[in-house]
Residue frames as a rotation matrix with the C-alpha (Angstrom) as fourth column:
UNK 1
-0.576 0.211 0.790 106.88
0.373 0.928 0.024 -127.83
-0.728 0.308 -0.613 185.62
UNK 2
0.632 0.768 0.105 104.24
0.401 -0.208 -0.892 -125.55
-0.663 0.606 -0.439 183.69
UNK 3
0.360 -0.357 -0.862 107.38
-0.877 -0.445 -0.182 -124.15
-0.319 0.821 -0.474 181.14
UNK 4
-0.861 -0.479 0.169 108.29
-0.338 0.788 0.514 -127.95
-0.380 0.386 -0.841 180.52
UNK 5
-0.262 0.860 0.438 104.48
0.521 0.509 -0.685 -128.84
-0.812 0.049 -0.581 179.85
UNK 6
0.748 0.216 -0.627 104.16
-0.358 -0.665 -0.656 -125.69
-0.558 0.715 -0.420 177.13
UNK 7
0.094 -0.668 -0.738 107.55
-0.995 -0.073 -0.060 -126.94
-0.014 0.740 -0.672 175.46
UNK 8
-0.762 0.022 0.648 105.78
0.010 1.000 -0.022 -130.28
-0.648 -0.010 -0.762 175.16
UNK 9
0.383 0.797 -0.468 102.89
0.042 -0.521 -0.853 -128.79
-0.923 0.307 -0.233 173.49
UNK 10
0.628 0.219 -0.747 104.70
-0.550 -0.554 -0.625 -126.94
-0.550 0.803 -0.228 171.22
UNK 11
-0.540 -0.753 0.377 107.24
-0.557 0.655 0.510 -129.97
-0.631 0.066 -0.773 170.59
UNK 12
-0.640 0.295 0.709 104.47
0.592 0.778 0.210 -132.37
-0.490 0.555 -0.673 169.17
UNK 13
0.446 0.626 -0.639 102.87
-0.092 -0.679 -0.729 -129.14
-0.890 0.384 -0.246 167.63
UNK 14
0.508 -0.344 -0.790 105.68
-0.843 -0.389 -0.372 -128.79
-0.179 0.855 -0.487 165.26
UNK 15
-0.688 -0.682 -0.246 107.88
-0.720 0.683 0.121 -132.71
0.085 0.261 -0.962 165.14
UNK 16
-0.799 0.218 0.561 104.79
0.000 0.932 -0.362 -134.84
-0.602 -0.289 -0.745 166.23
UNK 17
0.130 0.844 -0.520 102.49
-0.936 -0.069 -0.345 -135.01
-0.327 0.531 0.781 163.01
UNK 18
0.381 0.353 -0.855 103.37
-0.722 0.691 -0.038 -138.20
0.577 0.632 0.518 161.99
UNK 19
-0.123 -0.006 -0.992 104.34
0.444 0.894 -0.060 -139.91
0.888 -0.448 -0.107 165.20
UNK 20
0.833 0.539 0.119 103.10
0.097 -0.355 0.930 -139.94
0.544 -0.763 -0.348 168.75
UNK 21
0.763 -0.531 -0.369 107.43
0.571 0.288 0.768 -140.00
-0.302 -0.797 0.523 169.62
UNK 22
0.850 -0.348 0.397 109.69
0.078 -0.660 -0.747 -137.46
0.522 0.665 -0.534 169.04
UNK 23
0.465 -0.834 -0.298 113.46
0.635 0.079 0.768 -137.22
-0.617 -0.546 0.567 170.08
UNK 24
0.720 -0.281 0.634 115.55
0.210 -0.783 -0.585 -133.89
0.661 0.554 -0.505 169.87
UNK 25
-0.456 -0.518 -0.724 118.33
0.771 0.176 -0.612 -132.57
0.445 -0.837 0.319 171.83
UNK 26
-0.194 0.198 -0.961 118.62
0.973 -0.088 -0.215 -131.03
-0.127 -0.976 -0.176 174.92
UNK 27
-0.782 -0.558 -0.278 118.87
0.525 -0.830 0.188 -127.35
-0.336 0.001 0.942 173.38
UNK 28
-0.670 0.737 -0.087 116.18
0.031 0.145 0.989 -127.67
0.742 0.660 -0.119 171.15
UNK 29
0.020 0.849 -0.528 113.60
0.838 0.274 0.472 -128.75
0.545 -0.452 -0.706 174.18
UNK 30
-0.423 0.073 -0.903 114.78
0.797 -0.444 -0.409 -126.00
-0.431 -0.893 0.129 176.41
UNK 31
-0.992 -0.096 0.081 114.19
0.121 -0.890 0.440 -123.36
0.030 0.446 0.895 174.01
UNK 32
-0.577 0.816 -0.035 110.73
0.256 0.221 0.941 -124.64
0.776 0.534 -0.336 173.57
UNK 33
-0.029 0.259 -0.966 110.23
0.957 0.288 0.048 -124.56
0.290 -0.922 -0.256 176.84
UNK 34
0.832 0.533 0.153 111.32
0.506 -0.843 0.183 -121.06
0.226 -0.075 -0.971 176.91
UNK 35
0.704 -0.585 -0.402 114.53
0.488 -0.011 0.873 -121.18
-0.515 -0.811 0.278 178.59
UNK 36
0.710 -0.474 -0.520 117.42
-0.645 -0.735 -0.210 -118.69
-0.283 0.485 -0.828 177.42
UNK 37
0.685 -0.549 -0.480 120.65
0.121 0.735 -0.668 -120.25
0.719 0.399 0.569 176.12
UNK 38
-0.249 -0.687 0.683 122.40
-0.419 -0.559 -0.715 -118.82
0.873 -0.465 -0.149 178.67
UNK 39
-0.023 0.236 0.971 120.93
-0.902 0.414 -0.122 -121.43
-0.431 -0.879 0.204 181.09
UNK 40
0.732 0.497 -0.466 121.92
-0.567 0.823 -0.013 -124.29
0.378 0.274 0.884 179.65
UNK 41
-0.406 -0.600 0.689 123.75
-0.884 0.067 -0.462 -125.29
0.231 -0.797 -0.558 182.53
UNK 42
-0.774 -0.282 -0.567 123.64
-0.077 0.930 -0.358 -128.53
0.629 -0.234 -0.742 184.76
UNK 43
-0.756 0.630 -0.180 121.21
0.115 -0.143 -0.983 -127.25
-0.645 -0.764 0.036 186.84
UNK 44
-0.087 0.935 -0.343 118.46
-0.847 -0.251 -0.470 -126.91
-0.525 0.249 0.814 184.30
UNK 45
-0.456 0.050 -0.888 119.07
-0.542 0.776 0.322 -130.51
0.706 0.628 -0.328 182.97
UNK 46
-0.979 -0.170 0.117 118.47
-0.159 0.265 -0.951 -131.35
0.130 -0.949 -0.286 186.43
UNK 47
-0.714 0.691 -0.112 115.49
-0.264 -0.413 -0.872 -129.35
-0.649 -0.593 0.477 186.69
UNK 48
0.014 0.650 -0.759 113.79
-0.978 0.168 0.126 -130.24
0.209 0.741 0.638 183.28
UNK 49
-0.604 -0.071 -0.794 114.84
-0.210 0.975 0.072 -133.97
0.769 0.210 -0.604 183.70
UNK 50
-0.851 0.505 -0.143 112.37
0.402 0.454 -0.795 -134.09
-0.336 -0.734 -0.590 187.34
UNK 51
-0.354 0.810 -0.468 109.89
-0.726 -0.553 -0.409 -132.02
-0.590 0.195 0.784 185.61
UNK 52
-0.089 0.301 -0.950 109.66
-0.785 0.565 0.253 -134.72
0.613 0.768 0.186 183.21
UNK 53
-0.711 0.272 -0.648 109.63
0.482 0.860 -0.168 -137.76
0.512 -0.432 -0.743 185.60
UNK 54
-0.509 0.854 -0.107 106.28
0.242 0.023 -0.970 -135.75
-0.826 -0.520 -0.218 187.69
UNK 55
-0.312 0.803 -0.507 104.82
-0.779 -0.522 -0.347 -135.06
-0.544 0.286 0.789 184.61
UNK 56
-0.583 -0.059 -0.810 105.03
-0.544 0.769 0.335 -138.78
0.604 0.636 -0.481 183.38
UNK 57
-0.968 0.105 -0.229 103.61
0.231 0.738 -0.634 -139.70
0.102 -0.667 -0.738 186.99
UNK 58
-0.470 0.872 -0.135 100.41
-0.780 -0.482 -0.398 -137.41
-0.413 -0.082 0.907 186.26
UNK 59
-0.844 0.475 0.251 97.92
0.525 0.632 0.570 -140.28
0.112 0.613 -0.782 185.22
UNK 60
-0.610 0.699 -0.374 94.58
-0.753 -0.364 0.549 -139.55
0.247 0.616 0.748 183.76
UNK 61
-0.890 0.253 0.380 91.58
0.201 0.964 -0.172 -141.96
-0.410 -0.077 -0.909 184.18
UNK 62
-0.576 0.669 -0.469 88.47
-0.817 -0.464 0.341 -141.66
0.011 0.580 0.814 181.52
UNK 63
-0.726 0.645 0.240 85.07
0.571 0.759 -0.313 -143.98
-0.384 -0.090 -0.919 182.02
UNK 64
-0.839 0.527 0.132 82.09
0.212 0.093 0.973 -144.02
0.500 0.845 -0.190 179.67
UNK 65
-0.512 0.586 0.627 79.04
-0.791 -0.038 -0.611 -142.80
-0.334 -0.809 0.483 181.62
UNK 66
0.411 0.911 0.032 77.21
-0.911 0.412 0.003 -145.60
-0.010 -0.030 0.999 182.40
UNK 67
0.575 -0.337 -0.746 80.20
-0.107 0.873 -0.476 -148.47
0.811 0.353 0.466 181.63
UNK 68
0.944 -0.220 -0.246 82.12
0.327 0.720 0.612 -150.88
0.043 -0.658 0.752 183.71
UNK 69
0.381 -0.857 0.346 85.76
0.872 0.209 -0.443 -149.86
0.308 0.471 0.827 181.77
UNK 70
0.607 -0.509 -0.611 88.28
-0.319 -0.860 0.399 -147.16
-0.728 -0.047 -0.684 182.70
UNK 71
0.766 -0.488 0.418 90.88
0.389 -0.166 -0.906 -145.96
0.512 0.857 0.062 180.78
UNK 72
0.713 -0.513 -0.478 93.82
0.301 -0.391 0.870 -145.46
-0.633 -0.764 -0.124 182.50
UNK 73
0.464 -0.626 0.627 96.83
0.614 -0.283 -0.737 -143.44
0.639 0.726 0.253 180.55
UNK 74
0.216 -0.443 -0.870 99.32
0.631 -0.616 0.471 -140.49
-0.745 -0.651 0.146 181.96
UNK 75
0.827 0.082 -0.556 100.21
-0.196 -0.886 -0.421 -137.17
-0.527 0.457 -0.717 180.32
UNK 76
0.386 -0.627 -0.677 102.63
-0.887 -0.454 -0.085 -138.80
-0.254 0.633 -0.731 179.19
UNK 77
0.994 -0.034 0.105 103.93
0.002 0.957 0.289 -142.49
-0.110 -0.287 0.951 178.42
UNK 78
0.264 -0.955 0.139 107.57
0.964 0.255 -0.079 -141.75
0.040 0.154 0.987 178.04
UNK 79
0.892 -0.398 0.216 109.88
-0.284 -0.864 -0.417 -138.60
0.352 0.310 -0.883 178.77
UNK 80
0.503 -0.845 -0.183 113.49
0.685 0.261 0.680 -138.89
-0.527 -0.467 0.710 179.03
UNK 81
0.804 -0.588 0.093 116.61
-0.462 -0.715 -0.525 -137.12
0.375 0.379 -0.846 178.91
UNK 82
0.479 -0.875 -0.067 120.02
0.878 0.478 0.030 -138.91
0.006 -0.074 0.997 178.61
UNK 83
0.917 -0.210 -0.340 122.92
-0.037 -0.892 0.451 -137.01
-0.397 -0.401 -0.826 179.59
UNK 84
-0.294 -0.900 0.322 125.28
0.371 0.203 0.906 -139.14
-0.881 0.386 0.274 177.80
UNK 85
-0.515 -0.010 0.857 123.69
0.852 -0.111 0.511 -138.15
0.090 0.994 0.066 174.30
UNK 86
-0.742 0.262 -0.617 121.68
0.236 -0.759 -0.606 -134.90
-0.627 -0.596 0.501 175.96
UNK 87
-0.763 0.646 -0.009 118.74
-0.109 -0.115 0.987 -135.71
0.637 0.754 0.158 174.37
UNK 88
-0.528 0.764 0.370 115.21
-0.521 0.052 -0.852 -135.61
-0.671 -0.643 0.370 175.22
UNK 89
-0.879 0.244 -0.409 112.72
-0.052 0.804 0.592 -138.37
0.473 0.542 -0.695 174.20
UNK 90
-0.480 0.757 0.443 109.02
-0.574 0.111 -0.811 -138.24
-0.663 -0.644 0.382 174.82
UNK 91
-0.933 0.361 -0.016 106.67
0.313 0.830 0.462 -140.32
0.180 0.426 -0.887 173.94
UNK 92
-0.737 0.671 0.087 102.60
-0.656 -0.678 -0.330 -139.38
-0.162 -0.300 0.940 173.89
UNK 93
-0.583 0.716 0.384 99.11
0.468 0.682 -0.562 -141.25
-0.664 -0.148 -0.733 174.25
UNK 94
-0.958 0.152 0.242 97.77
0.124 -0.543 0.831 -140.47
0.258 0.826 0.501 170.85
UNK 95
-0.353 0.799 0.486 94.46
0.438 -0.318 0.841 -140.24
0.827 0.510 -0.238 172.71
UNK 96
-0.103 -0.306 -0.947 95.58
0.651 -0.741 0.169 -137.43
-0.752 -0.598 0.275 174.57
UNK 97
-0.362 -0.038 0.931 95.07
0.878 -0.351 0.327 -135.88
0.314 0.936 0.161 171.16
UNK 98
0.266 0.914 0.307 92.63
0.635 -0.406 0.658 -133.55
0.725 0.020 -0.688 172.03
UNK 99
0.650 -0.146 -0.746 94.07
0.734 -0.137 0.666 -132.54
-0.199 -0.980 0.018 175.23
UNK 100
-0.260 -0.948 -0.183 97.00
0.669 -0.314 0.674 -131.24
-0.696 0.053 0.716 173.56
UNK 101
-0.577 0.076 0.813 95.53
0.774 -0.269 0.574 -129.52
0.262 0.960 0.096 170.82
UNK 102
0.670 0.714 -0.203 93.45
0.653 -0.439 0.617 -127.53
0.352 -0.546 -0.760 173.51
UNK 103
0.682 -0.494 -0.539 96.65
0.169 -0.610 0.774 -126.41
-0.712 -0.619 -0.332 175.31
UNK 104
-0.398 -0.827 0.397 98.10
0.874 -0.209 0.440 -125.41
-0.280 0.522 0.806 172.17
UNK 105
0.406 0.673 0.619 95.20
0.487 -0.732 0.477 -123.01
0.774 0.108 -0.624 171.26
UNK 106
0.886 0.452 0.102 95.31
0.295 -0.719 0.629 -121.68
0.358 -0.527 -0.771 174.41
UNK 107
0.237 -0.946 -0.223 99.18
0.639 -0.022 0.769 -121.18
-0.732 -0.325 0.599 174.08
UNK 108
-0.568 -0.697 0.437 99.04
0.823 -0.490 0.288 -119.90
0.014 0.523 0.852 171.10
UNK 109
0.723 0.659 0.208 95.79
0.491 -0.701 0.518 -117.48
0.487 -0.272 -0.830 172.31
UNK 110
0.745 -0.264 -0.612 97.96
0.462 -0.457 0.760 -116.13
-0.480 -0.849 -0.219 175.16
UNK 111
-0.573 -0.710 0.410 100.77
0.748 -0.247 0.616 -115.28
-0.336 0.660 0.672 172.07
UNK 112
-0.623 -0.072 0.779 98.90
0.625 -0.644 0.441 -113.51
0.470 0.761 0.447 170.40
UNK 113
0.676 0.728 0.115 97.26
0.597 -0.632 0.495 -111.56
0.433 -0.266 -0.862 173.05
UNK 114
0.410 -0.468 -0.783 100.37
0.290 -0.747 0.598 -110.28
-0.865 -0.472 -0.171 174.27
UNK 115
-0.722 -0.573 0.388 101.01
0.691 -0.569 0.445 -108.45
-0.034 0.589 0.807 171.06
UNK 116
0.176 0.944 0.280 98.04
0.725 -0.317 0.612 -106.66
0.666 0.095 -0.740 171.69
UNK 117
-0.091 0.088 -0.992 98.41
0.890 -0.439 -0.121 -104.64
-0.446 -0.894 -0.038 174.89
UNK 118
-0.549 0.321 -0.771 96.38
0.053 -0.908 -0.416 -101.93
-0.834 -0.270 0.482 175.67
UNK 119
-0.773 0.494 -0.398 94.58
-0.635 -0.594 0.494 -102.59
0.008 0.635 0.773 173.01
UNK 120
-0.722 0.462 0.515 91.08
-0.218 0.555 -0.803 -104.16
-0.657 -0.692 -0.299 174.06
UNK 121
0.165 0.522 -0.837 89.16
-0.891 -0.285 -0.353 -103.84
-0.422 0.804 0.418 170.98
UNK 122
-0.201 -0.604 -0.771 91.42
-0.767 0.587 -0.260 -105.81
0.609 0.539 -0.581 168.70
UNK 123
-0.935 -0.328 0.137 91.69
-0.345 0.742 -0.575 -108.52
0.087 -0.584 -0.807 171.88
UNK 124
0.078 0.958 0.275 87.81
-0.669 0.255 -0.698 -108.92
-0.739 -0.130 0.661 171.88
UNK 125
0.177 0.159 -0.971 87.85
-0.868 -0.440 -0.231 -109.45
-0.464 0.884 0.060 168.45
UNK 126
-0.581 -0.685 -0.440 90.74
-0.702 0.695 -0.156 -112.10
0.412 0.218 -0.884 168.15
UNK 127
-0.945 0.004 0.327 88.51
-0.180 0.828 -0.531 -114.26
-0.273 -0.560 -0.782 170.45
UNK 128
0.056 0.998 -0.041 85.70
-0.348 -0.019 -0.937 -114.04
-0.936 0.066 0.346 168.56
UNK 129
-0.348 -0.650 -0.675 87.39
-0.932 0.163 0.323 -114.48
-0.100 0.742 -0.663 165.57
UNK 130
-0.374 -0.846 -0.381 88.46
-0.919 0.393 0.031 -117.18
0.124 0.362 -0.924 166.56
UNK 131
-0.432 0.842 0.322 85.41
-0.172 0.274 -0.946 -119.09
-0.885 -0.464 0.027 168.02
UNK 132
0.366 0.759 -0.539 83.60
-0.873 0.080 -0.481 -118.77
-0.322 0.646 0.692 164.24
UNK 133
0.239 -0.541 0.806 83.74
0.102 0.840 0.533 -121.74
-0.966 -0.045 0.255 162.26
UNK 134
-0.443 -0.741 0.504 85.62
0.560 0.210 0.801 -122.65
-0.700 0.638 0.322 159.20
UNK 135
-0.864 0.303 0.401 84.95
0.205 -0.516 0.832 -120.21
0.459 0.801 0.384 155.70
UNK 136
-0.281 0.770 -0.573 82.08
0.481 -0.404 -0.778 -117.66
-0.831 -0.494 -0.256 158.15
UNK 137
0.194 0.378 0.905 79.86
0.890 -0.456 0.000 -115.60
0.412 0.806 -0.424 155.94
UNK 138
-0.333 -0.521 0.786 80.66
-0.172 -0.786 -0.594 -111.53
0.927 -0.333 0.172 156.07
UNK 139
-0.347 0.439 -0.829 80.44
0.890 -0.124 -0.439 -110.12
-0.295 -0.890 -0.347 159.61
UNK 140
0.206 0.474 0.856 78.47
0.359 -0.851 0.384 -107.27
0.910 0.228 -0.345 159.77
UNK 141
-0.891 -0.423 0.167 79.64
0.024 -0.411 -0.912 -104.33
0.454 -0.808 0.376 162.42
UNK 142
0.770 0.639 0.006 75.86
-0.333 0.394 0.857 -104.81
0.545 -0.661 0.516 164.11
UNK 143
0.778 0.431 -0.456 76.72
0.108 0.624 0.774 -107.58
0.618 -0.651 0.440 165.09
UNK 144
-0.273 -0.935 -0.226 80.68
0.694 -0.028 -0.720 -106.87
0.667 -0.353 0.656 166.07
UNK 145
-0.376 0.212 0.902 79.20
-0.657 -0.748 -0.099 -103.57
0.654 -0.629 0.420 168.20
UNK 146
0.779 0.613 0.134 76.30
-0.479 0.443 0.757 -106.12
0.405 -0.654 0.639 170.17
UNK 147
0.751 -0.239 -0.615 79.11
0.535 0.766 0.357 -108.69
0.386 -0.597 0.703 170.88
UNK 148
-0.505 -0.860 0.081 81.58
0.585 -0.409 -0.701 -105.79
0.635 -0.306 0.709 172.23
UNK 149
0.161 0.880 -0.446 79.17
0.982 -0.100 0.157 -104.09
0.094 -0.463 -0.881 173.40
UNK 150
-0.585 -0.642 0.495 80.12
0.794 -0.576 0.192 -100.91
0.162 0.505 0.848 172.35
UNK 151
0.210 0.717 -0.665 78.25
0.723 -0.572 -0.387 -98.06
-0.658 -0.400 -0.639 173.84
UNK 152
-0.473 -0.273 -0.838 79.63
-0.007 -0.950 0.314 -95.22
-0.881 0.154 0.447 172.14
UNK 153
0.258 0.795 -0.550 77.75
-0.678 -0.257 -0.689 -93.60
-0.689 0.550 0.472 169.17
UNK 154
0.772 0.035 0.635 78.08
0.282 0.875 -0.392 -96.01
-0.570 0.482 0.666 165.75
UNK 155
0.941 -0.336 -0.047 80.18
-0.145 -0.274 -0.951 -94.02
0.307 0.901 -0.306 164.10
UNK 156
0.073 -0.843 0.533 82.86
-0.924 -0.258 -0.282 -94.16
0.375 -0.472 -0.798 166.60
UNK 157
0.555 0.162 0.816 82.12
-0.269 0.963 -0.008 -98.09
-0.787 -0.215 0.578 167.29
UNK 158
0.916 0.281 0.288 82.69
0.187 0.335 -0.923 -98.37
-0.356 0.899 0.254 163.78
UNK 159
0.513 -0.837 0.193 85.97
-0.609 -0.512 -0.606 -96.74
0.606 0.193 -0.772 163.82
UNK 160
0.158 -0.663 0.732 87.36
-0.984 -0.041 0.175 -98.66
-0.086 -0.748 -0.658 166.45
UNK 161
0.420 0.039 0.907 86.59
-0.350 0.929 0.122 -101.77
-0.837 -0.369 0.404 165.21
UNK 162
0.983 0.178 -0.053 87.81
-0.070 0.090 -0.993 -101.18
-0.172 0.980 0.101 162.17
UNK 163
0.142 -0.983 0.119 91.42
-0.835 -0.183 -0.518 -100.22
0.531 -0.026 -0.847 164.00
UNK 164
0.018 -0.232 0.973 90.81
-0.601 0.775 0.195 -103.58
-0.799 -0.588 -0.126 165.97
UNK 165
0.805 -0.190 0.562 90.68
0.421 0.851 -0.315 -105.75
-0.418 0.490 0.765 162.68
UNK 166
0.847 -0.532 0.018 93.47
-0.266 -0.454 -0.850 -103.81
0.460 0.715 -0.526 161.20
UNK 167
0.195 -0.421 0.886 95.46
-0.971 0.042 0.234 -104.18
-0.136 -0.906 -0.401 164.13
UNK 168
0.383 0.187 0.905 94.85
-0.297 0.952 -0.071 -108.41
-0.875 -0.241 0.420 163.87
UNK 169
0.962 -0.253 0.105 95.94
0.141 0.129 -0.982 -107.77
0.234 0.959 0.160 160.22
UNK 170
0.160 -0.924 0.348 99.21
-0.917 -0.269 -0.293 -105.82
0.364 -0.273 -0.890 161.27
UNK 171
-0.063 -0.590 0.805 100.31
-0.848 0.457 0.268 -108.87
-0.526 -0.666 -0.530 163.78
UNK 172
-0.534 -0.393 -0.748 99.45
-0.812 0.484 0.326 -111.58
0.234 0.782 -0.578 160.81
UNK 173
-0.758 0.572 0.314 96.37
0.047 0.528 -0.848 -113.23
-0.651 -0.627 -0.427 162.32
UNK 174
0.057 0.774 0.631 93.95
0.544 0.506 -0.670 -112.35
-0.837 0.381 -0.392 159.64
UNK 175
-0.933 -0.314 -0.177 93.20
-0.001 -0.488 0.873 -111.36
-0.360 0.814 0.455 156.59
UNK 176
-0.392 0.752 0.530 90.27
0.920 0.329 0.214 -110.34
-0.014 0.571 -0.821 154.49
UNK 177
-0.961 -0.136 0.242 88.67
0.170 -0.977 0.127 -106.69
0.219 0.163 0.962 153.48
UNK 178
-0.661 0.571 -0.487 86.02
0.219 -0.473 -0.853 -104.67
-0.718 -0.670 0.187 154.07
UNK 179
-0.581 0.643 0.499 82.51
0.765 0.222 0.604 -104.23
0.278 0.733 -0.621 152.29
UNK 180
-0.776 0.623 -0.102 79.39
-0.091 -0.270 -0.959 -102.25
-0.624 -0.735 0.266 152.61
UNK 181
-0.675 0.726 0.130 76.00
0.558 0.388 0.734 -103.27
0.483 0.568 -0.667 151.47
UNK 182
0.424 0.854 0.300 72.40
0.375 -0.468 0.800 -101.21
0.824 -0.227 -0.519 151.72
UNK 183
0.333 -0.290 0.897 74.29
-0.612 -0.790 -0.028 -98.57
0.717 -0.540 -0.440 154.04
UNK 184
0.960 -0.148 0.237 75.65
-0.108 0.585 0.804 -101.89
-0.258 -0.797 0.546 156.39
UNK 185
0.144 -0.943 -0.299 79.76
-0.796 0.070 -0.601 -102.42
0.588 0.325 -0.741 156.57
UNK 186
0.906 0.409 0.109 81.07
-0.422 0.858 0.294 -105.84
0.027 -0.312 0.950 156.69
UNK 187
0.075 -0.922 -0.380 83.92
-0.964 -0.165 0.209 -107.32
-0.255 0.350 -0.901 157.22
UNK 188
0.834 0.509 -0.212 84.37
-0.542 0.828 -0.147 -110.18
0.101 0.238 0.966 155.06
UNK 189
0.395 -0.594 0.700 87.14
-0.523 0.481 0.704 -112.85
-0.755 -0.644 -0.121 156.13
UNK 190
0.703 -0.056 -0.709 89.54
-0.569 0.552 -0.609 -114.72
0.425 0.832 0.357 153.98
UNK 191
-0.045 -0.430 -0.902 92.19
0.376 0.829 -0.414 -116.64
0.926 -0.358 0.124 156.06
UNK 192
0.724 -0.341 0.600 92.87
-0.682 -0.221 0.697 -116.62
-0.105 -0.914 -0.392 160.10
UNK 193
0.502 -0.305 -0.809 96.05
-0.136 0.896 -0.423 -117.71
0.854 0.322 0.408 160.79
UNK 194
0.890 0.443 -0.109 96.43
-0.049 0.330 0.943 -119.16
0.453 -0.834 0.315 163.84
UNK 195
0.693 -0.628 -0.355 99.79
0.648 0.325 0.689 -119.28
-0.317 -0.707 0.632 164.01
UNK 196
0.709 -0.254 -0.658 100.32
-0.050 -0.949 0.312 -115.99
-0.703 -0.189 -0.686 163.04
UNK 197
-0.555 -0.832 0.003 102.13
-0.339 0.229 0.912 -117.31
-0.760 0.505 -0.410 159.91
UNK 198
0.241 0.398 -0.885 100.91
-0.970 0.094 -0.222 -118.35
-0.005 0.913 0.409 156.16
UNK 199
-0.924 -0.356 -0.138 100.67
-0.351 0.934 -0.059 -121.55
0.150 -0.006 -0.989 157.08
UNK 200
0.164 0.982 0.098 97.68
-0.222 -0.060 0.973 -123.89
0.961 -0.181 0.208 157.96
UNK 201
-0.012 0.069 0.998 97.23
-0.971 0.237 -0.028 -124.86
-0.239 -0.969 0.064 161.60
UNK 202
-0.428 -0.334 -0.840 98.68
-0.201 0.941 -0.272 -128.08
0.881 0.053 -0.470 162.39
UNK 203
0.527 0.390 0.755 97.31
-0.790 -0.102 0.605 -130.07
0.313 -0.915 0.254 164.97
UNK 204
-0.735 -0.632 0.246 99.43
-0.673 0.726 -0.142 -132.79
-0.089 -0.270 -0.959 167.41
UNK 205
-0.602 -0.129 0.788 99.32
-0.323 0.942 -0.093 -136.07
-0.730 -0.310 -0.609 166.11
UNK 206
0.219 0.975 0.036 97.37
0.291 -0.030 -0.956 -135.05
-0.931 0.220 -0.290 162.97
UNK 207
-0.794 -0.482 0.371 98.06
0.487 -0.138 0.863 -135.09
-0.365 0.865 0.344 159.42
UNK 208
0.069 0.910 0.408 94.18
0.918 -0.219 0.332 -133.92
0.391 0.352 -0.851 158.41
């Protein structure tokens, strides 16, 4: 069920900006999901088509502290999959908005840490990165040493973090050069892209 929930994610990541319903075929969802092509067999329509009917039965229930009212909804209000037209057809609670847009982050976080490996620096980094908000002012390697905590002498801090933003450059996650002011070296952002692509970051169900 958790590789049909990620290739729901990334379904209304990329088809659900301007509605909360999206209908594609069957090939199309599995991939998202993950699944090779070489398993698009009866048995994984099966298996995706009950994954969808327990993840429609997950329900949700949100109350105001302090109010009478619930909110009742499910992860999903609609998922089918016809076999006569092998399509899939979901259907989302646009205020589930949030929800999704959380487990896309942290789908596409887990992407781009496995192009990292073995390299812990760089992987600090990315999650700090990513944590600032929108147009940050320079960093300064201070502060990148304190939040790595970098024991080793500065010069050799300084070196590694420099191969850990280079590194985040190389895989297409950021971009932006390097400075140095009254003997201090900064590094000064110009884009993160989140999805590892010259694009902006869409979010599900969101045109803004």
């Amino acid at each position: 069920m958790g590789k049909v929930w990620c290739g729901i994610v990334l379904v209304f990541s990329k088809l659900g900006l301007s509605s909360n319903t999206v209908h594609l075929k069957f090939s199309e969802f599995a991939k998202y999901c993950g699944y090779p092509s070489r398993r698009f067999d009866k048995n994984l329509r099966r298996q995706i088509g009950e994954s969808l009917e327990r993840i429609q039965s997950q329900s949700l229930t949100f109350r105001r502290k302090g109010a009478d009212k619930a909110v009742h909804t499910g992860m999903l209000l609609k998922a089918s999959y016809d076999g006569d037209e092998d399509r899939v057809e979901l259907m989302a609670d646009e205020s589930l908005r949030d929800l999704y847009r959380l487990d896309y982050q942290v789908l596409v976080s887990i992407k781009v840490l496995s192009k990292l490996p073995r390299a812990e620096v760089a992987q600090c980094l990315y999650l700090y990165l990513l944590a600032l908000p929108e147009n940050p002012i320079p960093v300064s390697f201070t502060r990148l040493r304190e939040r790595l905590r970098l024991e080793s002498c500065t010069k050799e801090a300084n070196r590694k973090i420099k191969t850990g933003l280079k590194k985040l450059e190389s895989i297409g996650f950021l971009s932006g050069s390097f400075m140095t002011k009254n003997g201090e070296q900064y590094y000064c952002i110009d884009k993160r892209f989140k999805k590892l692509c010259n694009t902006s970051d869409a979010s599900p169900f969101m045109n803004d």
